[in-house]
N, C-alpha and C positions, 0 to 999 in steps of 0.2 A: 727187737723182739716185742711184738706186739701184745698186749694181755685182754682180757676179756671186761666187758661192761657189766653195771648190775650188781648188785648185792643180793648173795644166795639166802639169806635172813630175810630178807627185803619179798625175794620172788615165794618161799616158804610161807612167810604171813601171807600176801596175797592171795595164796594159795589154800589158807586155811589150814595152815600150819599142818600140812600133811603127815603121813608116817614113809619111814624108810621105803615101804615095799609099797606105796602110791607113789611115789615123786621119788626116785633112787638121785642121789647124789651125781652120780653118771648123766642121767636125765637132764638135770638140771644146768651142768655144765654144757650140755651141746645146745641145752635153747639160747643158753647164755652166747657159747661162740657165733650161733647162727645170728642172732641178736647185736652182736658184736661187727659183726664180717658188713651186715647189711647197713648198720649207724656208717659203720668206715665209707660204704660207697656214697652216701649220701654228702657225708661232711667234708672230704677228702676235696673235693670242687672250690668250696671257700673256704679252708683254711690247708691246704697242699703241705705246708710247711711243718705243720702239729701232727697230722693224723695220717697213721696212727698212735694212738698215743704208748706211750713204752712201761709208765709207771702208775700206777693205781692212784696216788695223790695229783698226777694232773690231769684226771677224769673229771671235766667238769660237772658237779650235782644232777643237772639238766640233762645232761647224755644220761646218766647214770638211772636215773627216773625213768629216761624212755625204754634204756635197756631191759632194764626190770619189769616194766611192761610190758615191751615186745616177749620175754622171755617168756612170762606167765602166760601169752598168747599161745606162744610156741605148745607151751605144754599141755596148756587145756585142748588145742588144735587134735596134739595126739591121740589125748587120752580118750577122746572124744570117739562113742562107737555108732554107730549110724548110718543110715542114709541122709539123714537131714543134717545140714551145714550147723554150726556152731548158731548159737541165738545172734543176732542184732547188737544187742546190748552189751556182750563181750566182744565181739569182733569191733563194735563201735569204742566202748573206754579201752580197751588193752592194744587195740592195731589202730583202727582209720586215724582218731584223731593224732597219733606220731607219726603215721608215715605223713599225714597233712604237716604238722611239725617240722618235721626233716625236709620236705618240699623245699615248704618257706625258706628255713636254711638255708637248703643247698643254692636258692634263686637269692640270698643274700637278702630276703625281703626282714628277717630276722637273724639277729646276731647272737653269739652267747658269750655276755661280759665279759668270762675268765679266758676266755681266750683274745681278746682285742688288746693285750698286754704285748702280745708276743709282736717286734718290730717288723717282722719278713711280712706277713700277713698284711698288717695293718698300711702299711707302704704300700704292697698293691695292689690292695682290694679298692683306693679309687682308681686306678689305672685300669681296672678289670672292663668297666664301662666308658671309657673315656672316648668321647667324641670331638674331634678337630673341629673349632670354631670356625676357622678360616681354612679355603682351602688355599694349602701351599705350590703352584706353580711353578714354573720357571720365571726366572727373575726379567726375561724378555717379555714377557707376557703382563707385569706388569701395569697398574696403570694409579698416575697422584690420584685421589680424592677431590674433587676440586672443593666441596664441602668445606672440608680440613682444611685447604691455603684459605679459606674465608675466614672460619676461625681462627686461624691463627696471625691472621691479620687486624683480626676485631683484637683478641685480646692483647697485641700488643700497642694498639689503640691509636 
């Protein structure tokens, strides 16, 4: 069972500590799973083994921030009446720079500490890139070094 990201306290301040019938409780909850659903796909590539996560204490801070973020995105998105898109300014702090974020993440260009604990992950996240030095043949095919019989000629002198 999967739970959701973000602190409802957390997206409320953000939010300018709304009233009930601006930002309903309900509301809040669905930007949060949306918020939740979308970190999963992101994360789920480099770390398969964790996420999703099942229990509230092993949400690491980091998710939990972007959550809250993306959530208050979600909301201000909605509440939002117009022709004209949401300003810049919010689309830029609350969405572009996390989904940039989650990117990095998910291409492994950045990690997040409290998960590098866990053994499955950590084992084969270098194997994930791993590229053969040599390539391996069939054993007919191949051939001494002559280099090598030099060297080891020199050093045994």
């Amino acid at each position: 069972m999967s739970i959701r990201y973000g602190v409802s306290g957390d997206i409320r301040s953000s939010l300018g500590t709304p009233t009930e019938s601006e930002y309903s409780a309900a509301s809040i909850v669905l930007a949060q799973t949306r918020a939740t659903n979308l970190i999963n796909a992101y994360l789920e590539k480099s770390y398969p083994s964790t996420v999703p996560f099942t229990a509230s204490g092993d949400v690491p801070a980091l998710v939990n921030t972007i959550a809250t973020d993306l959530s208050v995105y979600y909301l201000k998105r909605d509440k939002h009446k117009g022709p004209t898109p949401l300003s810049d300014d919010i689309k830029g702090e609350y969405w572009d720079k996390n989904i940039e974020l989650l990117e990095k993440i998910s291409k492994e260009e950045i990690r997040i500490p409290e998960l590098e604990s866990g053994e499955g992950d950590m084992i084969q996240a270098p194997q994930k890139k791993y590229q053969q030095t040599f390539d391996e043949g069939a054993i007919e095919d191949s051939v001494i070094d002559p280099d090598k019989l030099d060297d080891i000629s020199d050093s045994k002198g």
